[in-house]
N, C-alpha and C positions, 0 to 999 in steps of 0.2 A: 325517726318520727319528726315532721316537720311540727315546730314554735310557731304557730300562726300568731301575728303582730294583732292585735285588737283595736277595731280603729274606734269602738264606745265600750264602753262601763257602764251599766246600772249597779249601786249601790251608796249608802247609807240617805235611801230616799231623793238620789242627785244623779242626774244622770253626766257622765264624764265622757266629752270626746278629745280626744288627739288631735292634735292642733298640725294636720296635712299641711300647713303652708309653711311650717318649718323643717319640715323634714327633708333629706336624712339626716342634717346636723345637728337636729334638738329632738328629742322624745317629750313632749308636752301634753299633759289630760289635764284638760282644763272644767269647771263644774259648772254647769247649766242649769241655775235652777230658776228661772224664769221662762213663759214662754218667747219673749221678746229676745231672751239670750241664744236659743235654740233658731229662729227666727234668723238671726245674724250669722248662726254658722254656716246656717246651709246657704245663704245669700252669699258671704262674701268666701265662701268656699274652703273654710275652715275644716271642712269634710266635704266631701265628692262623691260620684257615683249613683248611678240611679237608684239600685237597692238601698241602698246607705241613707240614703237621703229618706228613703220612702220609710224603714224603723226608725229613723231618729224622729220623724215629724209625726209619727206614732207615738214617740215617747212624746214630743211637743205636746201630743193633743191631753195627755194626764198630766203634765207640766202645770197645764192652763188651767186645771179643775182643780188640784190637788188642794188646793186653800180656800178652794169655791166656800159660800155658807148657802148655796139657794135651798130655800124650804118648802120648794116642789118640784115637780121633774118640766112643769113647762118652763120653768126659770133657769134649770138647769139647763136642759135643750138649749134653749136662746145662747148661754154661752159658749157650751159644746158648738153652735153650729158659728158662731160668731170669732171663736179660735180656729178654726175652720177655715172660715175665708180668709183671716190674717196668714196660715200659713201656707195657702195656696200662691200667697203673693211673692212666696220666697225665691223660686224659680220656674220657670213655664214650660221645659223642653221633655226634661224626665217624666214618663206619666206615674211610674211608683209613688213619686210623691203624692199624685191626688187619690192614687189607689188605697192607699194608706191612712189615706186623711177621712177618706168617706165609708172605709172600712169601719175606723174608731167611731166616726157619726152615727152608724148603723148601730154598731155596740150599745153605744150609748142610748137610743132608741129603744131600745129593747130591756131595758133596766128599769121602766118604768116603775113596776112592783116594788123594787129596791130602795132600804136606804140611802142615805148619801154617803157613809159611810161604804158601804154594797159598792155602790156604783162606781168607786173611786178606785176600789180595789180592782174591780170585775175588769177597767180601762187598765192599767197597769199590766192588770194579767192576758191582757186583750193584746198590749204591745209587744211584752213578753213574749208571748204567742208568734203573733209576725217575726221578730229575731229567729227564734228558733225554727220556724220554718223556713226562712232563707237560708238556713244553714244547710236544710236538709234537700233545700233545692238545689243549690249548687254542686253537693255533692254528689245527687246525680246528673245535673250536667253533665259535669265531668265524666261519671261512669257511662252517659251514652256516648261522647264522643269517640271512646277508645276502637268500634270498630270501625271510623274511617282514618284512625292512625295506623303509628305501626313503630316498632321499635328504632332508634336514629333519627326518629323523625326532624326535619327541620323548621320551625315553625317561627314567623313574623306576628306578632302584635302590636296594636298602636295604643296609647292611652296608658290608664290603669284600668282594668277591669278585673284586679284582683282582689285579696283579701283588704285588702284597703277600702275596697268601695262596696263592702258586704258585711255579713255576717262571718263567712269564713269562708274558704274554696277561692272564691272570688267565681265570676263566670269565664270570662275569656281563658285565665289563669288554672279553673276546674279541670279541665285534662292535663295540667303541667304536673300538676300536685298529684294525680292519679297515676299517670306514666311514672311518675319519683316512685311511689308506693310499690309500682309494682316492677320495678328495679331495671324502667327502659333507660336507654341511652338518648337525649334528644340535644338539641339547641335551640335558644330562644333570643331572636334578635326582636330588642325594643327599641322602636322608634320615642324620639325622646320630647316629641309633640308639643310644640311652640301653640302657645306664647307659655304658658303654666308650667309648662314641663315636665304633667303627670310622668312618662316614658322614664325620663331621666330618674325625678324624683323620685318616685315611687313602685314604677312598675320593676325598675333594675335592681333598685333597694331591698321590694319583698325578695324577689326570686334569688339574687344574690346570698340572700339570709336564710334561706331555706335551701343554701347548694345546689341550686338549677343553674346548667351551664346559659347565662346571658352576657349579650351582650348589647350593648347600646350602640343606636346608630343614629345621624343626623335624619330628622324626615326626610331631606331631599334626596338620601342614599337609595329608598328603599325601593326604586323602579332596575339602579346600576345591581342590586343583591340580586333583583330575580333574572336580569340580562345573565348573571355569572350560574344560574342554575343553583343558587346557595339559599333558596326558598322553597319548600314544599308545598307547606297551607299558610294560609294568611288566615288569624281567627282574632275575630274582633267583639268586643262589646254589643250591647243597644242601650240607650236612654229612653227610647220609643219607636215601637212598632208597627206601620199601618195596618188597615187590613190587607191592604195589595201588596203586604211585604216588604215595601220603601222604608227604608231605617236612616231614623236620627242617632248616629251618635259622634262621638268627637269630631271637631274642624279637624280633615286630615285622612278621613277612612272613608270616603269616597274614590279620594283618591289613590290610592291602595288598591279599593274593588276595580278601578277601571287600570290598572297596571296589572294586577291578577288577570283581568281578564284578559289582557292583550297575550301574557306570557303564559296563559293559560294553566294558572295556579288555583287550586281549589281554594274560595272564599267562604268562611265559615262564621255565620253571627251566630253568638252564644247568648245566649237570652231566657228569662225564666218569665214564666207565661204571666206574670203579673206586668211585667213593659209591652205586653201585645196589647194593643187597643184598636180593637174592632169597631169603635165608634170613628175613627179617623177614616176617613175611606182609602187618601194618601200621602204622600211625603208631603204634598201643598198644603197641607192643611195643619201639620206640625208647626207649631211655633218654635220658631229660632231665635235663642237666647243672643243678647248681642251685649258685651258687658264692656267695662272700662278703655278707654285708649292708652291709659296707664299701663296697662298689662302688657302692649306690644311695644310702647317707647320706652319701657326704665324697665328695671332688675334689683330688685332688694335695694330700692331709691337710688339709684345710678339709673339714669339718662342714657339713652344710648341711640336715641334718634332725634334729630333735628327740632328744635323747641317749634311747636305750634302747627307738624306735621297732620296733615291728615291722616285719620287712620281708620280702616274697617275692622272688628273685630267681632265675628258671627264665633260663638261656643260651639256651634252642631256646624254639620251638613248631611244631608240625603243622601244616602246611597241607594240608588232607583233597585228596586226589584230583580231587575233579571242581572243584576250583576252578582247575586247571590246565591252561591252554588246549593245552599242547606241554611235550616238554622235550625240548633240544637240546643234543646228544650230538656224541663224535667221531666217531662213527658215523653220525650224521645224525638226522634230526627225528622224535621221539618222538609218536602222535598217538593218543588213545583209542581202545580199551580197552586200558588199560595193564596193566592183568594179565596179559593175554595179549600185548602187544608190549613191554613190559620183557622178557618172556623169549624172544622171538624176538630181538630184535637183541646180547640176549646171548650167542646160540648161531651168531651169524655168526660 
C-alpha cells in the first residue's frame, strides 16, 4: 500500500501546507492562518499544481471569513466577493484556482438564511467538500487510463502532476499508482523540468517513495529516449484546457507533444474536468504566467548566470490540439474532435 506524502493539512482550525520549495531535503508544514498567508503560497509557489492550488484557495476563501463579525449577509457577501478578487490575483494560468474561488462565492451566496456562525461552517465544509472530491477524481483518472496501457509499460512524464500538486493520486501520476496496485511492471522517466525543477524535485521524490521504477532525465534527453525506442506514452498534466483542446501546462510539454508526434508516441493529457474551460475558445487566449528572472539565473542564492543577463521566463506553454492523441478525464477518455467532445462530456 502506497504512503501518499500530503502536500496540505486542515486542522486545529489552521490550514498547514508543505513547504514544495524545500523538498526533498526538508519536510516542512508550515500554518496559514491568514488569508494574505495563503495568498503568498500559492504566488510564490510554496505549493504548485493546478488542483492544489484550486483547494488550498478554497481553504483561502474560509481563511478570509473565519474572524468576519458582518451582521448581515450583504456585508458578508461584499467581503466573500472582495477575498475573491485578492485571491484571483495569486496566479493567472491555472483555471482551478478561479474555479474554486467562484465555487466558494456561489456557496456563500446561497447561505443567505443562515447565521454567521452557519455560514462559516457551511464554507469550511464547502472546501472540505472540494479536497475530497479531488481525490476521488484522480483516482479515476487513473482507473480510465489502464485500458490504453498495458503491463511493462514505458512511460515519460514532465513536471509534477502527482500527489504533490493534488489531493492524492495526482493526475498525470493517477495510472502509475493504479498499474503499482494492480502488480504491473512499468518505467517512469521524469524529466526534471528547469528552471524549478518540479521533475527532479518532486516528481522523482514522490514515485521514488512509493517504489515506482523512476528515473530522472535532463529535459533536453527526452526527444534522444524516444530516438532509442525507450518511450511508450508520454502522459502529461494540464493547468488549463481550451475548448479546442490547446493545453497550458508546464514550460516544456509542448515540446514533448511535438517530439511524440514526430516519433509517433502516444500523447496523453490527464486532466480532471474542472481545468477544462469552455469559456476559453483557445490556447491564445490563456494567460501565461511569466515569473521571476531569479529562478533561471541563480539556484538556492547561487548565481549561475552572467549578472544583468537577459532573461525570458514564460511558467506555461500551449500545446496546440492536434498534438494530442486523448485526454483522460474522470469521466472517461477524451478522443478528437475535441471541440465538439469537450463539450459533450461536459454536459453529462
Amino acid at each position: 500500500m502506497v504512503e501518499f506524502i500530503q502536500p496540505i493539512l486542515w486542522k486545529d482550525d489552521s490550514l498547514y501546507i508543505l513547504n514544495q520549495l524545500k523538498l526533498p531535503e526538508t519536510t516542512e508544514y508550515n500554518s496559514k492562518k491568514t488569508i494574505q498567508e495563503v495568498f503568498h503560497a500559492i504566488k510564490d509557489m510554496e505549493l504548485r499544481g493546478a488542483p492544489l492550488i484550486g483547494i488550498t484557495a478554497a481553504y483561502g476563501m474560509y481563511i478570509g471569513i473565519k474572524d468576519a463579525s458582518a451582521n448581515n449577509h450583504r456585508s458578508f457577501m461584499e467581503l466573500v466577493r472582495e477575498n475573491a478578487e485578492y485571491l484571483r490575483q495569486s496566479r493567472p494560468t491555472a483555471v482551478n484556482l478561479f474555479w474554486a474561488i467562484d465555487r466558494m462565492v456561489k456557496r456563500a451566496a446561497e447561505l443567505e438564511d443562515k447565521s454567521l456562525d452557519e455560514k462559516k461552517y457551511l464554507l469550511l465544509e464547502e472546501a472540505i467538500e472540494i479536497q475530497k472530491e479531488d481525490e476521488s477524481i484522480n483516482r479515476s483518472i487513473g482507473e480510465n487510463f489502464m485500458p490504453l496501457l498495458r503491463d511493462g509499460i514505458r512511460i515519460l512524464t514532465h513536471c509534477n502532476a502527482g500527489s504533490l500538486a493534488t489531493a492524492k493520486y495526482g493526475t498525470a501520476t493517477a495510472p502509475m499508482y493504479i498499474a503499482k496496485e494492480k502488480g504491473w511492471a512499468m518505467k517512469v522517466f521524469a524529466d526534471e523540468t528547469r528552471p524549478y525543477l518540479q521533475g527532479a524535485r518532486l516528481t522523482s521524490y514522490e514515485l521514488h517513495q512509493a517504489e515506482i521504477d523512476v528515473t530522472l532525465i535532463c529535459d533536453n534527453m527526452a526527444g534522444f529516449l524516444m530516438s532509442q525506442g525507450k518511450v511508450d506514452v508520454v502522459i502529461v498534466g494540464a493547468d488549463r484546457v481550451a475548448a479546442n483542446g490547446d493545453t497550458a501546462n508546464k514550460i516544456g510539454t509542448m515540446s514533448l507533444a511535438v517530439l511524440a508526434n514526430h516519433f509517433k508516441i502516444p500523447f496523453y493529457v490527464a486532466v480532471p474536468t474542472p481545468s477544462i474551460d469552455l469559456a476559453t475558445p483557445t490556447g491564445k487566449e490563456i494567460p501565461i504566467e511569466e515569473r521571476s528572472p531569479l529562478e533561471v539565473t541563480s539556484w538556492y542564492g547561487k548565481q549561475i548566470a552572467p549578472e544583468g543577463i537577459n532573461v525570458y521566463n514564460p511558467a506555461f506553454d500551449i500545446t496546440p490540439h492536434a498534438l494530442i492523441t486523448a485526454f483522460v478525464t474522470e469521466k472517461g477518455i477524451v478522443l478528437p474532435d475535441y471541440q465538439i467532445n469537450l463539450q459533450k462530456l461536459l454536459v453529462k
